[in-house]
PQR file with spaces between the fields and no chain letter, atoms N, CA, C, O and H, PARSE charges and radii, in Angstrom:
ATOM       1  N    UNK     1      -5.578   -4.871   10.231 -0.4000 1.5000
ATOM       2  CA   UNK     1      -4.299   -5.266    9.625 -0.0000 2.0000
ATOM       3  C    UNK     1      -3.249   -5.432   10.729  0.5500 1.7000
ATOM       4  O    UNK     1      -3.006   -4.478   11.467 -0.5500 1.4000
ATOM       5  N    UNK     2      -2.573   -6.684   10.882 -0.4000 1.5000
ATOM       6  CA   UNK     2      -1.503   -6.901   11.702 -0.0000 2.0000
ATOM       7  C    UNK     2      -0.199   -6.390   11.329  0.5500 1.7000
ATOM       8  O    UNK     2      -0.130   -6.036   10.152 -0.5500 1.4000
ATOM       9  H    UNK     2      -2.771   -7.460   10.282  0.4000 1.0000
ATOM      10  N    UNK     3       1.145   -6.221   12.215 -0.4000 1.5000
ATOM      11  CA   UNK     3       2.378   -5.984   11.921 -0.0000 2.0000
ATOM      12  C    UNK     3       2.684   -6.649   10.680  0.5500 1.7000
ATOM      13  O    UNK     3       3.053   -5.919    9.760 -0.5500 1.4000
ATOM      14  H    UNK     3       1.089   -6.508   13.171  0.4000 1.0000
ATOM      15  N    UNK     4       2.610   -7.821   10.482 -0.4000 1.5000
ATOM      16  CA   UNK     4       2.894   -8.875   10.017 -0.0000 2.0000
ATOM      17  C    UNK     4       2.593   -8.369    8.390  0.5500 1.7000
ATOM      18  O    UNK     4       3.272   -8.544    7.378 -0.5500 1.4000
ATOM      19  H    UNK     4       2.311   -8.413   11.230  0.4000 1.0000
ATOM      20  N    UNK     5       1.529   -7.802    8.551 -0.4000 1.5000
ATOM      21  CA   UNK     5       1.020   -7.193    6.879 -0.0000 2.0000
ATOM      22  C    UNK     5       1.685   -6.201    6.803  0.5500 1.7000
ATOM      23  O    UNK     5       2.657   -6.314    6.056 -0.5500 1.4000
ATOM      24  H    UNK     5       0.977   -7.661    9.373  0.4000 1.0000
ATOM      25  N    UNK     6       1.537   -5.120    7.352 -0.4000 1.5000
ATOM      26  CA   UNK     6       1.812   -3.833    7.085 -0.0000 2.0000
ATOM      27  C    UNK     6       3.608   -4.012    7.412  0.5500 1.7000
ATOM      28  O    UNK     6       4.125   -2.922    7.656 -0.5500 1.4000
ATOM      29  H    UNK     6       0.748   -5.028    7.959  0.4000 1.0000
ATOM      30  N    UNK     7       4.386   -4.965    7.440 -0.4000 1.5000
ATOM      31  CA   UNK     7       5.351   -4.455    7.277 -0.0000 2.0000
ATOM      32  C    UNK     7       5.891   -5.478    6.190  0.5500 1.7000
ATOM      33  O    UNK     7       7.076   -5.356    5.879 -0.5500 1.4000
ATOM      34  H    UNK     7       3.966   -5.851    7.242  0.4000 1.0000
ATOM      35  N    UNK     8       5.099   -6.531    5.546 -0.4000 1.5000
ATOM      36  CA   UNK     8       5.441   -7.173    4.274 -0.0000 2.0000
ATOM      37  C    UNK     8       4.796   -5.597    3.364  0.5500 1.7000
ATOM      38  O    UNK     8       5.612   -5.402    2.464 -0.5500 1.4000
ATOM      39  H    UNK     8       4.137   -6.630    5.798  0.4000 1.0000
ATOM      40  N    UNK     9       4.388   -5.191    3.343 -0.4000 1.5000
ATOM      41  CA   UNK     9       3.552   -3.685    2.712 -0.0000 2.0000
ATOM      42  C    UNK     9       4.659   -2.499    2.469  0.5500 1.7000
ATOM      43  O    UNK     9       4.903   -1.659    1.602 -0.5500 1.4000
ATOM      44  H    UNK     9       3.724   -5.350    4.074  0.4000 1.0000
ATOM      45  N    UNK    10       5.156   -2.891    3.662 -0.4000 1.5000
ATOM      46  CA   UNK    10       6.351   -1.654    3.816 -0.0000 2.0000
ATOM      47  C    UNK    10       7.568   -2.492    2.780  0.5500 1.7000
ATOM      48  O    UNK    10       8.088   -2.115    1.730 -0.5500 1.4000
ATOM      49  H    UNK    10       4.958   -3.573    4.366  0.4000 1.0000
ATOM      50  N    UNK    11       7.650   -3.066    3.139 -0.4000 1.5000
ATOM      51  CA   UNK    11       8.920   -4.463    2.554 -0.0000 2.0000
ATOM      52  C    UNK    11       8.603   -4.234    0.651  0.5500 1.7000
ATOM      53  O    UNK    11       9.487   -3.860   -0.121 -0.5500 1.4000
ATOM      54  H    UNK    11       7.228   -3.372    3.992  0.4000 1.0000
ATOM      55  N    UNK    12       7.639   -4.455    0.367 -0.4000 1.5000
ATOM      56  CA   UNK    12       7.215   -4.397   -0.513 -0.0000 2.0000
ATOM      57  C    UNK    12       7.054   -3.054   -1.939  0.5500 1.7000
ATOM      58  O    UNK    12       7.248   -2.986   -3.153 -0.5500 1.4000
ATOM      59  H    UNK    12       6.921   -4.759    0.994  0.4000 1.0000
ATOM      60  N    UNK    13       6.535   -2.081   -0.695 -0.4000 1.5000
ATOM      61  CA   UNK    13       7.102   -0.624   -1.183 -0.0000 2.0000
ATOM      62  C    UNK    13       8.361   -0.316   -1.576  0.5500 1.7000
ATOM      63  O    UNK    13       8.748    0.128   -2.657 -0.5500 1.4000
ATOM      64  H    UNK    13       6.377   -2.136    0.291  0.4000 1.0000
ATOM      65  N    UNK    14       9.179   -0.693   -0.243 -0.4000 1.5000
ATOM      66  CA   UNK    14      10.691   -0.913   -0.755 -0.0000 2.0000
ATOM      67  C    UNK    14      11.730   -1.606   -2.047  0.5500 1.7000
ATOM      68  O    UNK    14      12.877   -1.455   -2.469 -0.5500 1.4000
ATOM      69  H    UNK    14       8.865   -1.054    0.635  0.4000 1.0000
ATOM      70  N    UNK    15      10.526   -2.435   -2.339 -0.4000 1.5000
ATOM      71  CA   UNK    15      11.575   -3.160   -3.424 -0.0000 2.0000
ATOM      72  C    UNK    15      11.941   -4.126   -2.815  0.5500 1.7000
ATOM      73  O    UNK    15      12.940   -4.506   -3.427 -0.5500 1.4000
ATOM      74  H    UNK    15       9.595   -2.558   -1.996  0.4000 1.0000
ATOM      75  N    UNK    16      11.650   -5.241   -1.400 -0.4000 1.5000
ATOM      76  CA   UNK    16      12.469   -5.842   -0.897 -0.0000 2.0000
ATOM      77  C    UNK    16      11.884   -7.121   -1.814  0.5500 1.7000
ATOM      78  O    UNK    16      10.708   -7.350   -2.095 -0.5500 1.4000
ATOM      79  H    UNK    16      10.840   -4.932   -0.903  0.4000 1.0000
ATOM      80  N    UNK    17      13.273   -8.002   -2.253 -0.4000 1.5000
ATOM      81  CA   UNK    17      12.169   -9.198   -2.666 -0.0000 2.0000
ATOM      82  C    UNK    17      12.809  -10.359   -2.104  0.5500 1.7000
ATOM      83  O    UNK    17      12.786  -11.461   -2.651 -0.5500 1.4000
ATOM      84  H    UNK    17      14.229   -7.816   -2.026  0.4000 1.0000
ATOM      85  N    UNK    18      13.566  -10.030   -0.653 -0.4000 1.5000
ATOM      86  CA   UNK    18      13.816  -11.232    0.126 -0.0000 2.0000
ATOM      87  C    UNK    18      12.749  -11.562    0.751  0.5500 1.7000
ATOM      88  O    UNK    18      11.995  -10.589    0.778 -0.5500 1.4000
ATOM      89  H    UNK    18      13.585   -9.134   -0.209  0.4000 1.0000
ATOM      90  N    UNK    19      12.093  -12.903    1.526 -0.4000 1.5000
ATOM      91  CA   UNK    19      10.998  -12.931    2.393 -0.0000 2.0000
ATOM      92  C    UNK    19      11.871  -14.083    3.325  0.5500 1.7000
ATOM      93  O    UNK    19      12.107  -15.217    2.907 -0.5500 1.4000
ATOM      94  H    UNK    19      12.705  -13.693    1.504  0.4000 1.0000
ATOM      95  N    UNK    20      12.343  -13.525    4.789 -0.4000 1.5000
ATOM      96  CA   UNK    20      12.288  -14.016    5.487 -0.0000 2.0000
ATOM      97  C    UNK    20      11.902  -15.059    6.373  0.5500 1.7000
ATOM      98  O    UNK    20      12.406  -16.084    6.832 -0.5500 1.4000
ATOM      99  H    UNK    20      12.152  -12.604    5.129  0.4000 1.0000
ATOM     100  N    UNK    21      10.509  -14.247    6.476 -0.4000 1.5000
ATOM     101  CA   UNK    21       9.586  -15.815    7.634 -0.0000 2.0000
ATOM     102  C    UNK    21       8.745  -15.868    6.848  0.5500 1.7000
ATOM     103  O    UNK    21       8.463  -15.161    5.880 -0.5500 1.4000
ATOM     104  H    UNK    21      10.100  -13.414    6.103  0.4000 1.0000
ATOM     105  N    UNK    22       8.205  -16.972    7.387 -0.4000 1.5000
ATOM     106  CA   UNK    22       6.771  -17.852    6.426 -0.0000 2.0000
ATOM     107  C    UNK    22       5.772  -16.685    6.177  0.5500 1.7000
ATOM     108  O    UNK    22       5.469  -16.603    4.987 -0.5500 1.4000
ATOM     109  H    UNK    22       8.433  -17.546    8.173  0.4000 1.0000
ATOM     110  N    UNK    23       5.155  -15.724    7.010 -0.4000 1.5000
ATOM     111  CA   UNK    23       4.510  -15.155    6.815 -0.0000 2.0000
ATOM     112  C    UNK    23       4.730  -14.322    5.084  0.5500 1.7000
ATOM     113  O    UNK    23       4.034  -14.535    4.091 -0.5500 1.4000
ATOM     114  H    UNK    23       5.401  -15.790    7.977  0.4000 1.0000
ATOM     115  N    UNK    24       5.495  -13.707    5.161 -0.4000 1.5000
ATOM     116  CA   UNK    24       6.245  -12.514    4.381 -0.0000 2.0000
ATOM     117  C    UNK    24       6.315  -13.577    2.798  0.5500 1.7000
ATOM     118  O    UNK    24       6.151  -13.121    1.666 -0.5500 1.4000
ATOM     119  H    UNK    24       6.060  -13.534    5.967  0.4000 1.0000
ATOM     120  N    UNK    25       6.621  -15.167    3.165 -0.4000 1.5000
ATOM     121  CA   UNK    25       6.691  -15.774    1.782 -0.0000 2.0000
ATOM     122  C    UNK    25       5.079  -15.808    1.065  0.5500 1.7000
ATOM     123  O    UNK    25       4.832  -15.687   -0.135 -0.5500 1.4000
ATOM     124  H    UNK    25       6.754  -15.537    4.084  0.4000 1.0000
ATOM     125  N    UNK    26       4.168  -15.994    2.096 -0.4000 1.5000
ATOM     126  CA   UNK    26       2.987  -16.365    1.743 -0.0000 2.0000
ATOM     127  C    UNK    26       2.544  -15.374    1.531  0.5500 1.7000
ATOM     128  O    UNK    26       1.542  -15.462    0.822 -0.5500 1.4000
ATOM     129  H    UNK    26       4.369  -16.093    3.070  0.4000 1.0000
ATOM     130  N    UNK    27       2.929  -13.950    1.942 -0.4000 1.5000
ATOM     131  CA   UNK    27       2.503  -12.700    1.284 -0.0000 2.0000
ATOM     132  C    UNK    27       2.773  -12.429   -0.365  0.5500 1.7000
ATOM     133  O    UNK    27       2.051  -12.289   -1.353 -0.5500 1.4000
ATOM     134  H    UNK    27       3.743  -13.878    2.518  0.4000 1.0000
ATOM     135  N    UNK    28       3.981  -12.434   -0.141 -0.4000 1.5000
ATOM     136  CA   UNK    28       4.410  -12.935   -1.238 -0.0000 2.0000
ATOM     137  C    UNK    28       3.962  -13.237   -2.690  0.5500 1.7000
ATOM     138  O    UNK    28       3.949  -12.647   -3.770 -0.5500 1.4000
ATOM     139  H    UNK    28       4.567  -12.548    0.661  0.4000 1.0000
ATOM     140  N    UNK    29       3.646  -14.295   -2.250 -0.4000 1.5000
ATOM     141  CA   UNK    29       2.835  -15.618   -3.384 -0.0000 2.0000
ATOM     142  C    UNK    29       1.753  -14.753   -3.889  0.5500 1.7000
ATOM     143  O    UNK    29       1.441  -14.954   -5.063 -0.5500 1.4000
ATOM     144  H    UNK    29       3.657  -14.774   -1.372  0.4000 1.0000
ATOM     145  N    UNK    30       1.004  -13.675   -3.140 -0.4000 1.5000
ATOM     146  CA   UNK    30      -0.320  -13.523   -4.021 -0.0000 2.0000
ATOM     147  C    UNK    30       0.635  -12.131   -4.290  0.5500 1.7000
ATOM     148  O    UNK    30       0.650  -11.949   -5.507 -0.5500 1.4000
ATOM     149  H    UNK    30       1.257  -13.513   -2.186  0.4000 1.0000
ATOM     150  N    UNK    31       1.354  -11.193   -3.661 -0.4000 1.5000
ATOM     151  CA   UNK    31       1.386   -9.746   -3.955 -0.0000 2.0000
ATOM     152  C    UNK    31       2.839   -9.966   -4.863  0.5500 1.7000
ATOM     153  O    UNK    31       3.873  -10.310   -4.290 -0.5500 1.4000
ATOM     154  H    UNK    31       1.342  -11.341   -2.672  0.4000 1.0000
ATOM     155  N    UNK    32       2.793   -9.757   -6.149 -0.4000 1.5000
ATOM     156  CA   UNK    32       3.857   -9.771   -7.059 -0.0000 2.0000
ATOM     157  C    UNK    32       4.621   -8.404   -7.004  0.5500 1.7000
ATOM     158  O    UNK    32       4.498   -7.538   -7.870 -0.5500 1.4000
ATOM     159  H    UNK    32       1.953   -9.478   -6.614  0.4000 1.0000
ATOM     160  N    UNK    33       5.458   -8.291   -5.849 -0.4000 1.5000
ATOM     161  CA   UNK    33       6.494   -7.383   -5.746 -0.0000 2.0000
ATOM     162  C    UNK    33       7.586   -7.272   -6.554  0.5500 1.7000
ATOM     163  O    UNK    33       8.254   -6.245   -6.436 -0.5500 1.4000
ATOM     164  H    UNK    33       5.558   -8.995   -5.145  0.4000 1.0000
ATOM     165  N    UNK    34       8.030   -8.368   -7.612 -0.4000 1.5000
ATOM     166  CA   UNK    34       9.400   -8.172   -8.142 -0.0000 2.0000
ATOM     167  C    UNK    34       8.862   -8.266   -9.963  0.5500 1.7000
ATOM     168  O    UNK    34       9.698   -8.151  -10.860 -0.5500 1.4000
ATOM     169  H    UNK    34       7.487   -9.203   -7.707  0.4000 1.0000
């Protein structure tokens, strides 16, 4: 697991449901955080 995951993971735990960079949107799309 890269930064890149584990801190959309962390982001996610949080409640965050901004996504910044492309990565974090495309996380996103499959992990229904909000």
């Amino acid at each position: 697991m890269d930064n890149t995951a584990l801190r959309a993971g962390l982001l996610s735990a949080n409640g965050a449901c901004s996504a910044t960079t492309e990565a974090e949107r495309r996380l996103q799309s499959w992990m229904p955080t909000c």
